[in-house]
C-alpha angles and dihedrals in degrees: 000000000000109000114043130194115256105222093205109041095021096227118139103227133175104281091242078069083078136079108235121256142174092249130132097266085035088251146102113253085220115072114232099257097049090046091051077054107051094051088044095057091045092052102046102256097288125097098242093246091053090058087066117091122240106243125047137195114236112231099213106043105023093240128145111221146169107270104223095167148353099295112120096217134054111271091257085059093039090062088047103051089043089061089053093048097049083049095050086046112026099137092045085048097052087039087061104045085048096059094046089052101036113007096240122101123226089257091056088054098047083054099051087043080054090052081055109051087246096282128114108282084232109038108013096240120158117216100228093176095078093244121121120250112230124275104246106214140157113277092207096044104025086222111147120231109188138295123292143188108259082250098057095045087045092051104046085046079065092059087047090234087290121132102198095063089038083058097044084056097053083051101049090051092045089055087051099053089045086050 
């Protein structure tokens, strides 16, 4: 197919003309330009951005600034708000940031260091301090495995997950100690 049917004007135009879509013939029914037109009419000619002013008053300080983006306060008070916000929500926060990195919520930690006794999965160490110990999982699969002291994860990283040469390791230190 290289011309395509444009529902809204009835023109027939080359079929790079048209947005891609997961329809049944992969476009849009609606060529590009009618479709620019369309939203631009809706919206009252102007690209939404292009409605806000410059320049903003910062509700917290009283400052005129230059608006770069679509952050309500100056960037002083933008730090500033972003701090508070990480406070207020620190666990949701650090939820947040575990399943994008490893696809398993705080509560789902706190569930598999349960499992554990709270103790490192390798050598048995409890954190005292109040800070987590570091979620061991597959780099090729990103499945996680368990919770281990920062030792023990260090230390099988080393290994580059591989037990073989774990094992060649254990057998090299049991020869020493028979030596």
């Amino acid at each position: 197919m290289t011309t395509k049917l444009c529902v809204h004007c009835a023109e027939d135009k080359p079929v790079g003309m048209f947005s891609l879509s997961p329809s049944k013939s992969g476009y849009a029914s609606w060529c590009k330009a009618c479709t620019r037109d369309v939203q631009r009419e809706r919206r009252g000619g102007l690209h939404p951005r292009a409605a806000l002013p410059l320049t903003k008053i910062c509700p917290r300080c009283n400052v005129e600034f230059v608006r770069t983006g679509k952050d309500g306060y100056c960037p002083p008070c933008s730090a500033i708000a972003r701090k508070e916000w990480y406070h207020d929500n620190k666990r949701r926060a650090q939820s947040t940031m575990m399943v994008w990195n490893y696809g398993v919520t705080l509560d789902e930690y706190d569930a598999i260091l349960a499992s554990q006794n709270g103790v490192c999965a390798i050598c048995g160490l409890y954190r005292s301090d109040g800070r987590r110990m570091p979620l061991d999982h597959d780099h090729t699969t990103n499945e996680v495995r368990g919770i281990l002291c920062s030792v023990c994860n260090r230390g099988i990283g080393a290994f580059q997950d591989n037990p073989e040469t774990l094992q060649a390791a254990i057998n090299y230190l049991a020869n020493y100690r028979r030596g």
